[in-house]
mmCIF file of the N, C-alpha and C atoms, coordinates in Angstrom:
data_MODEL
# 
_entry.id   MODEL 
# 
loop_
_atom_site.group_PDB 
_atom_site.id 
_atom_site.type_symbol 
_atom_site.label_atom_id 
_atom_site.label_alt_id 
_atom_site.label_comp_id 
_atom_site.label_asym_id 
_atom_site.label_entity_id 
_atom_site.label_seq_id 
_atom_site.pdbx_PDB_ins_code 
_atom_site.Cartn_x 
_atom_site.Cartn_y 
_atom_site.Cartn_z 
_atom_site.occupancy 
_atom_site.B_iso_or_equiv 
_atom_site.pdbx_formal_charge 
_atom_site.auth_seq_id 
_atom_site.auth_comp_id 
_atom_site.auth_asym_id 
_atom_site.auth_atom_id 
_atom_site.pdbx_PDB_model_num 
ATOM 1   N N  . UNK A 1 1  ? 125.419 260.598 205.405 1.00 0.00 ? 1  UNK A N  1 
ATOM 2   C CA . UNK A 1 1  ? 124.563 260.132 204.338 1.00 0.00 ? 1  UNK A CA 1 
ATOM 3   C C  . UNK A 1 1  ? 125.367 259.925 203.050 1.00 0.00 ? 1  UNK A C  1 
ATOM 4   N N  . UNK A 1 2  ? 126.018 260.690 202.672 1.00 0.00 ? 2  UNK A N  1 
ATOM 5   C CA . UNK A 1 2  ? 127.305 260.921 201.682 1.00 0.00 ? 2  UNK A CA 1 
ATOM 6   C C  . UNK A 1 2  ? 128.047 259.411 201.621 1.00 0.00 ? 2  UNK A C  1 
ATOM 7   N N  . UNK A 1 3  ? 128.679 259.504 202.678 1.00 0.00 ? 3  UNK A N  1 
ATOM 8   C CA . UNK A 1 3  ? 129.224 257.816 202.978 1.00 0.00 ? 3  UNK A CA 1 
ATOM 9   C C  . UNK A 1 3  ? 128.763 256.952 202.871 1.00 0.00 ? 3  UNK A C  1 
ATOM 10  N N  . UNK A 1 4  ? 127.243 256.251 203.121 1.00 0.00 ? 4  UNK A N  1 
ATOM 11  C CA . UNK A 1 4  ? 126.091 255.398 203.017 1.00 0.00 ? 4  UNK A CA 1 
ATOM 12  C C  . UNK A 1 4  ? 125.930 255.730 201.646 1.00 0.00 ? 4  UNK A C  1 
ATOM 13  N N  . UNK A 1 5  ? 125.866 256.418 200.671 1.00 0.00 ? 5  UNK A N  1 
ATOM 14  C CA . UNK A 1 5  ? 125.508 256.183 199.117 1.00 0.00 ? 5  UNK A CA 1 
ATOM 15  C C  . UNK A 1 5  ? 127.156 256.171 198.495 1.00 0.00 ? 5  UNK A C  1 
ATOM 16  N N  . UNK A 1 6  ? 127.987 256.194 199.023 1.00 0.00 ? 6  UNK A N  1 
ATOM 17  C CA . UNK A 1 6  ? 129.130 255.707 198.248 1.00 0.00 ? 6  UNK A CA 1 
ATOM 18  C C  . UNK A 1 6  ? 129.423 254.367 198.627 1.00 0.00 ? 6  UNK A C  1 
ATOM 19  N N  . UNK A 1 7  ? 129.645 253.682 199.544 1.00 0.00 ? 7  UNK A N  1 
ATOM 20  C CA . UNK A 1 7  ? 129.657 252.837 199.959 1.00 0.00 ? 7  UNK A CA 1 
ATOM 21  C C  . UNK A 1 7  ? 128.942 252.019 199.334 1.00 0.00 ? 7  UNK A C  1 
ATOM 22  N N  . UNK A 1 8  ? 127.540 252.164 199.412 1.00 0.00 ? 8  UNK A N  1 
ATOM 23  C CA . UNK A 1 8  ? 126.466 251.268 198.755 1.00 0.00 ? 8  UNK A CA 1 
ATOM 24  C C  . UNK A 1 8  ? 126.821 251.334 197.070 1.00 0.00 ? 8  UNK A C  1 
ATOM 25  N N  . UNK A 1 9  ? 126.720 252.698 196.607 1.00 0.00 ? 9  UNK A N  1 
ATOM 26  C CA . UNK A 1 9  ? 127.308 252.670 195.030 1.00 0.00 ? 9  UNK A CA 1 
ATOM 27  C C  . UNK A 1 9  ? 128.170 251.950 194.619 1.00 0.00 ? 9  UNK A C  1 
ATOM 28  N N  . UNK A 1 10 ? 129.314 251.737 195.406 1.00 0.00 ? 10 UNK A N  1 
ATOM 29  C CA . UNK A 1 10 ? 131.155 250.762 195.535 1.00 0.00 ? 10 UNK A CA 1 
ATOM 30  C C  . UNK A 1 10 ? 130.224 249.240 195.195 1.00 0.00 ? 10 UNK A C  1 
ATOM 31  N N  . UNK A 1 11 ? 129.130 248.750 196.315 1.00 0.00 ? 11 UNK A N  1 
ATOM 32  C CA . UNK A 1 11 ? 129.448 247.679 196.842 1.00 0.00 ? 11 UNK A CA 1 
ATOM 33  C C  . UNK A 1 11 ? 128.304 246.889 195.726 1.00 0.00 ? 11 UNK A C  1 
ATOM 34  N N  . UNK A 1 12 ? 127.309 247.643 194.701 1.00 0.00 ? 12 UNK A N  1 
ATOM 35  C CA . UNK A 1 12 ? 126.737 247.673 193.551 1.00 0.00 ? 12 UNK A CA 1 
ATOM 36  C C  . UNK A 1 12 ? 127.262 247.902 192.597 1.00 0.00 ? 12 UNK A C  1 
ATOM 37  N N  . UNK A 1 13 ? 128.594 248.171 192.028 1.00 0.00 ? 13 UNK A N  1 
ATOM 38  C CA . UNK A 1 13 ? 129.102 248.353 190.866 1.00 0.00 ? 13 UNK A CA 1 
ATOM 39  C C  . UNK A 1 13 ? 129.951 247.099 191.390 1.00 0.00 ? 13 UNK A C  1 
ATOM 40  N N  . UNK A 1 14 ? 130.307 246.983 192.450 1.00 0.00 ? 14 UNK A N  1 
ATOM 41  C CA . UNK A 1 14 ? 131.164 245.409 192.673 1.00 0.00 ? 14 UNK A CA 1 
ATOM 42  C C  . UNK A 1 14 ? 130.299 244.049 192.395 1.00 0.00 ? 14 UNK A C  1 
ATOM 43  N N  . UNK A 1 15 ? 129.239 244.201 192.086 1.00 0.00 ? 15 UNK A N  1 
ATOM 44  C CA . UNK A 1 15 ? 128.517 242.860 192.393 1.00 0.00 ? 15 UNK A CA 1 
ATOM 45  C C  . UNK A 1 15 ? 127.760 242.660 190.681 1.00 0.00 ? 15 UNK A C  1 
ATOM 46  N N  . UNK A 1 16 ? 127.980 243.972 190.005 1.00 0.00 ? 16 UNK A N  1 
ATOM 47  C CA . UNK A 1 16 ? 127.644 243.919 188.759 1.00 0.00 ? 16 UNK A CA 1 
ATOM 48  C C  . UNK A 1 16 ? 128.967 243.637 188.089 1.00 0.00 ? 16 UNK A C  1 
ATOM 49  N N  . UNK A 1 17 ? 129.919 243.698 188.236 1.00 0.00 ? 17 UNK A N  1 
ATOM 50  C CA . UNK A 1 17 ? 131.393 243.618 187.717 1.00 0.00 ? 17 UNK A CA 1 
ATOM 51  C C  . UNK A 1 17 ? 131.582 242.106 187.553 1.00 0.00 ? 17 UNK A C  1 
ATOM 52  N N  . UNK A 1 18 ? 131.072 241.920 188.533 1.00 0.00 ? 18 UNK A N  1 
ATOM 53  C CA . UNK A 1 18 ? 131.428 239.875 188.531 1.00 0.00 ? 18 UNK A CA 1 
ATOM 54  C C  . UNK A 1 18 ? 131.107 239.543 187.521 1.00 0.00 ? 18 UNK A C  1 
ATOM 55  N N  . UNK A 1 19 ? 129.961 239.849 187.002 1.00 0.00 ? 19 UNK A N  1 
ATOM 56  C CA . UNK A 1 19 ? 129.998 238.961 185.340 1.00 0.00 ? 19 UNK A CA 1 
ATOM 57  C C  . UNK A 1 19 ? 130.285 239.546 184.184 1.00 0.00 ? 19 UNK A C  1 
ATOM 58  N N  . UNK A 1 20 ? 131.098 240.198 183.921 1.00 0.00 ? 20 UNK A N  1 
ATOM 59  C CA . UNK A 1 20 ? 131.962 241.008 183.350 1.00 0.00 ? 20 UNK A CA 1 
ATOM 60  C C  . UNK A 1 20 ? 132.769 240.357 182.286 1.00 0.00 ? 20 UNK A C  1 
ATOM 61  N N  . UNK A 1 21 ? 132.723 239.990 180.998 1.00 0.00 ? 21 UNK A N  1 
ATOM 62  C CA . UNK A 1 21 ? 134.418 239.756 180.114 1.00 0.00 ? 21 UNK A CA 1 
ATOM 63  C C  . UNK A 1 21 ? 134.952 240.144 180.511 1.00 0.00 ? 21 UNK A C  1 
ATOM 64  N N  . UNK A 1 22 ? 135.165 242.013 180.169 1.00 0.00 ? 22 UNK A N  1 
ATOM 65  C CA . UNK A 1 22 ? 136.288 242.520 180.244 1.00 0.00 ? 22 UNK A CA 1 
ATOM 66  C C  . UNK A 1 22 ? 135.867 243.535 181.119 1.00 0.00 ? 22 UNK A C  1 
ATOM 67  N N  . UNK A 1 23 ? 136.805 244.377 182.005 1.00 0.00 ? 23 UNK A N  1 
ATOM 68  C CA . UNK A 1 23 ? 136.315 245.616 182.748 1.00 0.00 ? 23 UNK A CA 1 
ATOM 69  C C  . UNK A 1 23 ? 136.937 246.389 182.426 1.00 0.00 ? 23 UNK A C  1 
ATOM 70  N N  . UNK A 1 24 ? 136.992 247.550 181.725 1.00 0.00 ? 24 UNK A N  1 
ATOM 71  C CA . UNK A 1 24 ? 137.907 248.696 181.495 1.00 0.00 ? 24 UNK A CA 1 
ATOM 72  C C  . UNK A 1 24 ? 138.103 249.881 182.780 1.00 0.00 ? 24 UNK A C  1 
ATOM 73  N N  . UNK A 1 25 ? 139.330 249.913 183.369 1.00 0.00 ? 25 UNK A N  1 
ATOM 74  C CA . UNK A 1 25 ? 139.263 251.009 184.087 1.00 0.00 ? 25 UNK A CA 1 
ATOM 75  C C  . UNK A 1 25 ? 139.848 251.950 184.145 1.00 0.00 ? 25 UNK A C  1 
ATOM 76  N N  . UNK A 1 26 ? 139.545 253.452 183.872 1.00 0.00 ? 26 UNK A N  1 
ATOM 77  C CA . UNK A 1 26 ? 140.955 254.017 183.522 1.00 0.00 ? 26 UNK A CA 1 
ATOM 78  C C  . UNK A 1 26 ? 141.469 254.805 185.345 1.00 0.00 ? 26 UNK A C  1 
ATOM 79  N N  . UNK A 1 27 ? 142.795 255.187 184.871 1.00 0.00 ? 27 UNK A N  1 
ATOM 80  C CA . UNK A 1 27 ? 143.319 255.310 186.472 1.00 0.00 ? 27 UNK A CA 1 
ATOM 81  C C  . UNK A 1 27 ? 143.008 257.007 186.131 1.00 0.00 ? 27 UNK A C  1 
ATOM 82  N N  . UNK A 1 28 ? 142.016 257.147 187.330 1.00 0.00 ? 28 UNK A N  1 
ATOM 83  C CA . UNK A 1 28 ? 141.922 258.521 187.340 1.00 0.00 ? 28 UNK A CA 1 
ATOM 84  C C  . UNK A 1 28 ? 142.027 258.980 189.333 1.00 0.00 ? 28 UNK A C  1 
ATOM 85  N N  . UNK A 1 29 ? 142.798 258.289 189.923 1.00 0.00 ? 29 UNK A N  1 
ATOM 86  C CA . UNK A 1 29 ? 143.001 258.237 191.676 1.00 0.00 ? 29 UNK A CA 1 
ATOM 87  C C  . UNK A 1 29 ? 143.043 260.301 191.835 1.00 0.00 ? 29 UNK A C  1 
ATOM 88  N N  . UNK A 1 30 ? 142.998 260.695 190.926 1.00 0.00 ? 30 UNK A N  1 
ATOM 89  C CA . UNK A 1 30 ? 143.085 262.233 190.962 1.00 0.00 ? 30 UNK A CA 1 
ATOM 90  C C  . UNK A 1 30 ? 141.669 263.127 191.227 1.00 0.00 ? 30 UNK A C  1 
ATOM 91  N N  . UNK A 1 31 ? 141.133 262.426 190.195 1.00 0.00 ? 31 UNK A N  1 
ATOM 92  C CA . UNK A 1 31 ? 139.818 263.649 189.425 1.00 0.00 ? 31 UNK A CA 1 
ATOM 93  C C  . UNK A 1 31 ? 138.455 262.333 190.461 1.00 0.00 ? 31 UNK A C  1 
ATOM 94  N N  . UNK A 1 32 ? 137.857 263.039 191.298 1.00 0.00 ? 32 UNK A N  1 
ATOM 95  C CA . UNK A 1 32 ? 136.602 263.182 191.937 1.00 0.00 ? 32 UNK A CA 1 
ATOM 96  C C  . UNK A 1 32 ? 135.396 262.757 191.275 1.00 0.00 ? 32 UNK A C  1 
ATOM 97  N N  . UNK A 1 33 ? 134.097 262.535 191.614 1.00 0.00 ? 33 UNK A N  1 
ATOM 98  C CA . UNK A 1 33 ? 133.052 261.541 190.607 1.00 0.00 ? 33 UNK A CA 1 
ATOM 99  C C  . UNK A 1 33 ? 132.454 263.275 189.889 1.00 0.00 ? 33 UNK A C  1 
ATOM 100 N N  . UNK A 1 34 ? 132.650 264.041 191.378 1.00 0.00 ? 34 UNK A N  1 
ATOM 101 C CA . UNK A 1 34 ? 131.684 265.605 190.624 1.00 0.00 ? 34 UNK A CA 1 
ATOM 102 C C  . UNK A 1 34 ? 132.987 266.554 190.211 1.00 0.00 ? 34 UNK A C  1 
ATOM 103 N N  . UNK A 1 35 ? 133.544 266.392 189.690 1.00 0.00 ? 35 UNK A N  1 
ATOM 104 C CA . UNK A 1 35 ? 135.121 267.327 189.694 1.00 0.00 ? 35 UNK A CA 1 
ATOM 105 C C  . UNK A 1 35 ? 134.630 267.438 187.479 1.00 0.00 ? 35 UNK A C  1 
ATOM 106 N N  . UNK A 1 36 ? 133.988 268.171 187.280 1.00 0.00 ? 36 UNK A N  1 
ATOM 107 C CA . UNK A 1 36 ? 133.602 268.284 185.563 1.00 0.00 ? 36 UNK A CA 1 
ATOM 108 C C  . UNK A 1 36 ? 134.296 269.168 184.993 1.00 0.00 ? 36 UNK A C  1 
ATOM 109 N N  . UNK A 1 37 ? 135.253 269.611 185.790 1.00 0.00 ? 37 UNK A N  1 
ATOM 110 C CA . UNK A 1 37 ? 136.216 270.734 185.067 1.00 0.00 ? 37 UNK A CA 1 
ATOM 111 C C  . UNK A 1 37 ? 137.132 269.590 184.842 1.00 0.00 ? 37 UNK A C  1 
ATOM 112 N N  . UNK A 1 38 ? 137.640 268.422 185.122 1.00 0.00 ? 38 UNK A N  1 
ATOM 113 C CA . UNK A 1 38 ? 138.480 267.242 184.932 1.00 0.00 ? 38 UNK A CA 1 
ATOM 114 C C  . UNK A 1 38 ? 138.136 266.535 183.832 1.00 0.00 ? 38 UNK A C  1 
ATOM 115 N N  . UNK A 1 39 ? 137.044 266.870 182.934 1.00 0.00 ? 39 UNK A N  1 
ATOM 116 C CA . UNK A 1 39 ? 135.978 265.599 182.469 1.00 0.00 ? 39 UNK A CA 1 
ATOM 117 C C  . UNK A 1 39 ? 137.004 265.574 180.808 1.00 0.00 ? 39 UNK A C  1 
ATOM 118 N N  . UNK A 1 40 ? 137.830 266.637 180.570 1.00 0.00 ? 40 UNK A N  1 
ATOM 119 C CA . UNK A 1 40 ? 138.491 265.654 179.160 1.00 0.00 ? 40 UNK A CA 1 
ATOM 120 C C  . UNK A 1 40 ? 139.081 264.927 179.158 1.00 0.00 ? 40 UNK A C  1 
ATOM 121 N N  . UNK A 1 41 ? 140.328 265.299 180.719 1.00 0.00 ? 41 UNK A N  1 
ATOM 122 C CA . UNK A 1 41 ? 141.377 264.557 180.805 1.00 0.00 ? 41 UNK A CA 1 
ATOM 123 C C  . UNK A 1 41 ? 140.522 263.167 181.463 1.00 0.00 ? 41 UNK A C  1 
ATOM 124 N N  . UNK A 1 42 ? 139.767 262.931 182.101 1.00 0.00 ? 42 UNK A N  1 
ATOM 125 C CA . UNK A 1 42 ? 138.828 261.880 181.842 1.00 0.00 ? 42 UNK A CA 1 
ATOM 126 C C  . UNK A 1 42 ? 138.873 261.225 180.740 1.00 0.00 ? 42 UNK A C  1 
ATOM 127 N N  . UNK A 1 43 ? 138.247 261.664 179.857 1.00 0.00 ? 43 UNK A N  1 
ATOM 128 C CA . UNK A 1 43 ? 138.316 261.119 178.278 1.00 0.00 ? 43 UNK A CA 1 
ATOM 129 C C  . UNK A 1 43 ? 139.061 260.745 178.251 1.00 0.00 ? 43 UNK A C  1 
ATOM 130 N N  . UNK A 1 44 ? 139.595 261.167 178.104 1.00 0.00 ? 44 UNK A N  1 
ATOM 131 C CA . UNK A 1 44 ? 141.758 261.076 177.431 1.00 0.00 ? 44 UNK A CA 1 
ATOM 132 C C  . UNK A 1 44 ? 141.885 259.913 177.958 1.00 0.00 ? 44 UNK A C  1 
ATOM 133 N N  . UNK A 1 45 ? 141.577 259.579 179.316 1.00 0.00 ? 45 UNK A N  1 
ATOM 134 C CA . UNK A 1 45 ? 142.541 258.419 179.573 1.00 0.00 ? 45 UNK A CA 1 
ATOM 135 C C  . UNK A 1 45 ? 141.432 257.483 179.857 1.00 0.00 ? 45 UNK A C  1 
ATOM 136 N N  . UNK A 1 46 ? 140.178 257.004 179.930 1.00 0.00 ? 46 UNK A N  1 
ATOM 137 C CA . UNK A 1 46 ? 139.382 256.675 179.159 1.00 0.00 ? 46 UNK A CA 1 
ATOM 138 C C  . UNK A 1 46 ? 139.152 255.718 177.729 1.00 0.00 ? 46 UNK A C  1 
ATOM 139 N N  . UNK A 1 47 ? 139.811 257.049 177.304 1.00 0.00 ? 47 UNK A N  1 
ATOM 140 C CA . UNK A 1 47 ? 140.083 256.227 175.654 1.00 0.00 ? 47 UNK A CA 1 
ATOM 141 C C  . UNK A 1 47 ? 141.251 255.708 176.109 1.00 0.00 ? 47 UNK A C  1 
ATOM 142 N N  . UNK A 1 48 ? 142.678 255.882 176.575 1.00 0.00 ? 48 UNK A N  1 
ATOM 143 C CA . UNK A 1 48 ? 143.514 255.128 176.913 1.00 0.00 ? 48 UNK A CA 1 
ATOM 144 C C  . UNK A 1 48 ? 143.055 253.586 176.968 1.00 0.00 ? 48 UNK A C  1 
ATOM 145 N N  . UNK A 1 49 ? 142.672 253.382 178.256 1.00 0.00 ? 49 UNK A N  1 
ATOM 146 C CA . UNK A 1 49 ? 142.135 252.225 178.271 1.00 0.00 ? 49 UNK A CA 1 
ATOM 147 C C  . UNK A 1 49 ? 141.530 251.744 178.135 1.00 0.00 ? 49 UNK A C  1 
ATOM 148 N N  . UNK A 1 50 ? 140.795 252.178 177.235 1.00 0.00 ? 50 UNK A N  1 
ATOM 149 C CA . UNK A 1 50 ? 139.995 251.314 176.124 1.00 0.00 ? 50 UNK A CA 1 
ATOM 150 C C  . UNK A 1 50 ? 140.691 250.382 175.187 1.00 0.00 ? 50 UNK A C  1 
ATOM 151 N N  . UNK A 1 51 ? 141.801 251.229 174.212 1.00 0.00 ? 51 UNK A N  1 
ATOM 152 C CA . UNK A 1 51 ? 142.632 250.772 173.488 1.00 0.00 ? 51 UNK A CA 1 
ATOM 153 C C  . UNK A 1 51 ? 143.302 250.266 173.893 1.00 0.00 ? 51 UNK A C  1 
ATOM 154 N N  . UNK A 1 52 ? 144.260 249.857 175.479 1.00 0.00 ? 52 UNK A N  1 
ATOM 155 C CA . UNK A 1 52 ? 144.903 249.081 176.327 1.00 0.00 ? 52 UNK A CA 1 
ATOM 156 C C  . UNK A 1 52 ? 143.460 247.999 176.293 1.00 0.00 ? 52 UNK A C  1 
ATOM 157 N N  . UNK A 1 53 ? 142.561 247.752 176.625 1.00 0.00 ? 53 UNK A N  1 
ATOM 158 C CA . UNK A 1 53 ? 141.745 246.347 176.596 1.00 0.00 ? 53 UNK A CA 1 
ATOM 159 C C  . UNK A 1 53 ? 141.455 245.719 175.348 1.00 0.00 ? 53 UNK A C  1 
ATOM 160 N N  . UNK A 1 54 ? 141.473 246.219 174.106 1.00 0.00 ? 54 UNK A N  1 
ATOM 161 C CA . UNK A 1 54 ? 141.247 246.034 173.301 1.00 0.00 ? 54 UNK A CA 1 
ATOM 162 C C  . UNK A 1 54 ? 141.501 244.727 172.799 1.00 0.00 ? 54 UNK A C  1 
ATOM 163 N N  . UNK A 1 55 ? 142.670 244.279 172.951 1.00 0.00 ? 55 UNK A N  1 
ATOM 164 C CA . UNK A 1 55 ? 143.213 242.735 172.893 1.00 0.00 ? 55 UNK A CA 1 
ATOM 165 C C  . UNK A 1 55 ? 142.275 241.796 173.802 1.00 0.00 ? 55 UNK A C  1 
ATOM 166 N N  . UNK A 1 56 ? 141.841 242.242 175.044 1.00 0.00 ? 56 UNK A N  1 
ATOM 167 C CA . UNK A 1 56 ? 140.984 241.192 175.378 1.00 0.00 ? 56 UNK A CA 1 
ATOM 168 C C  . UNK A 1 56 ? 139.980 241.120 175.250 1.00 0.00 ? 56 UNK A C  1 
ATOM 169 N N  . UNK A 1 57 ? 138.950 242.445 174.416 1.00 0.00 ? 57 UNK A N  1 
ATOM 170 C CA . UNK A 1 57 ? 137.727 242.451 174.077 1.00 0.00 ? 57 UNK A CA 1 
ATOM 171 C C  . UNK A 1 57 ? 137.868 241.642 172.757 1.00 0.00 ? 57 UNK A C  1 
ATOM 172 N N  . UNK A 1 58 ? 138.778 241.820 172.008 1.00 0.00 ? 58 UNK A N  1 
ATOM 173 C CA . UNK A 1 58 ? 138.745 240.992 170.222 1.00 0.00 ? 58 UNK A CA 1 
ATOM 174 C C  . UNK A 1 58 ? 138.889 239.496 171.066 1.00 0.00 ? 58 UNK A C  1 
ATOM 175 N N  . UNK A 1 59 ? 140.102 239.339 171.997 1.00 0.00 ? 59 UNK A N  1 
ATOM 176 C CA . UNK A 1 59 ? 139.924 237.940 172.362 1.00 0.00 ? 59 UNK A CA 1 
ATOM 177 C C  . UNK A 1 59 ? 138.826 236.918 173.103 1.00 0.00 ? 59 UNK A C  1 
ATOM 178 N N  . UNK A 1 60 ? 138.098 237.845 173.479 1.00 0.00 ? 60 UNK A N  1 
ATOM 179 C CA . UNK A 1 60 ? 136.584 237.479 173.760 1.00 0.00 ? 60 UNK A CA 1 
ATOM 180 C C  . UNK A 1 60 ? 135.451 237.233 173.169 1.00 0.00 ? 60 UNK A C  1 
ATOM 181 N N  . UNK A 1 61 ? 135.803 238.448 171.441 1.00 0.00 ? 61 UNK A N  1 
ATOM 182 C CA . UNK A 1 61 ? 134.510 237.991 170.953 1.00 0.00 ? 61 UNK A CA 1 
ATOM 183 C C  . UNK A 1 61 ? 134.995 237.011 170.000 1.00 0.00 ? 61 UNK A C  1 
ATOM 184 N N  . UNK A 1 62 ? 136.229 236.523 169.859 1.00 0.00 ? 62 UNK A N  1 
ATOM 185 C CA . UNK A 1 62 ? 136.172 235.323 169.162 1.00 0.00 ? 62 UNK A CA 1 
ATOM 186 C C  . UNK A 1 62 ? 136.209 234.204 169.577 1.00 0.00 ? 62 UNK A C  1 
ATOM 187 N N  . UNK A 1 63 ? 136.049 234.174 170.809 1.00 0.00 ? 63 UNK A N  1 
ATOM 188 C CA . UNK A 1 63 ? 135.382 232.948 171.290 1.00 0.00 ? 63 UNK A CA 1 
ATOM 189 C C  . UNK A 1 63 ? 134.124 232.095 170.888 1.00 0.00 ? 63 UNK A C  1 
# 
């Protein structure tokens, strides 16, 4: 059941992404969706890439 709602979750955040400007993602291949003892260093890199997109969010809204 576990597998059937990730799967489906994956294949619904993929189909909302398509119309997307920009997608920010930060690389977290470490820290788990329920892992909340992880959740600053989350942040942390998070805000990373935020400020890494930043150039293409300003270059978007001045379109």
């Amino acid at each position: 059941m576990w597998q059937t709602t990730t799967i489906m979750g994956g294949a619904i955040a993929a189909n909302e992404l398509k119309g997307a400007d920009v997608v920010i993602r930060p690389r977290l291949p470490y820290v788990k969706s329920w892992d909340f003892t992880a959740r600053n260093e989350a942040m942390i890199e998070g805000e990373r890439a935020a400020l890494a997109a930043l150039p293409a969010i300003k270059q978007k809204l001045l379109r």
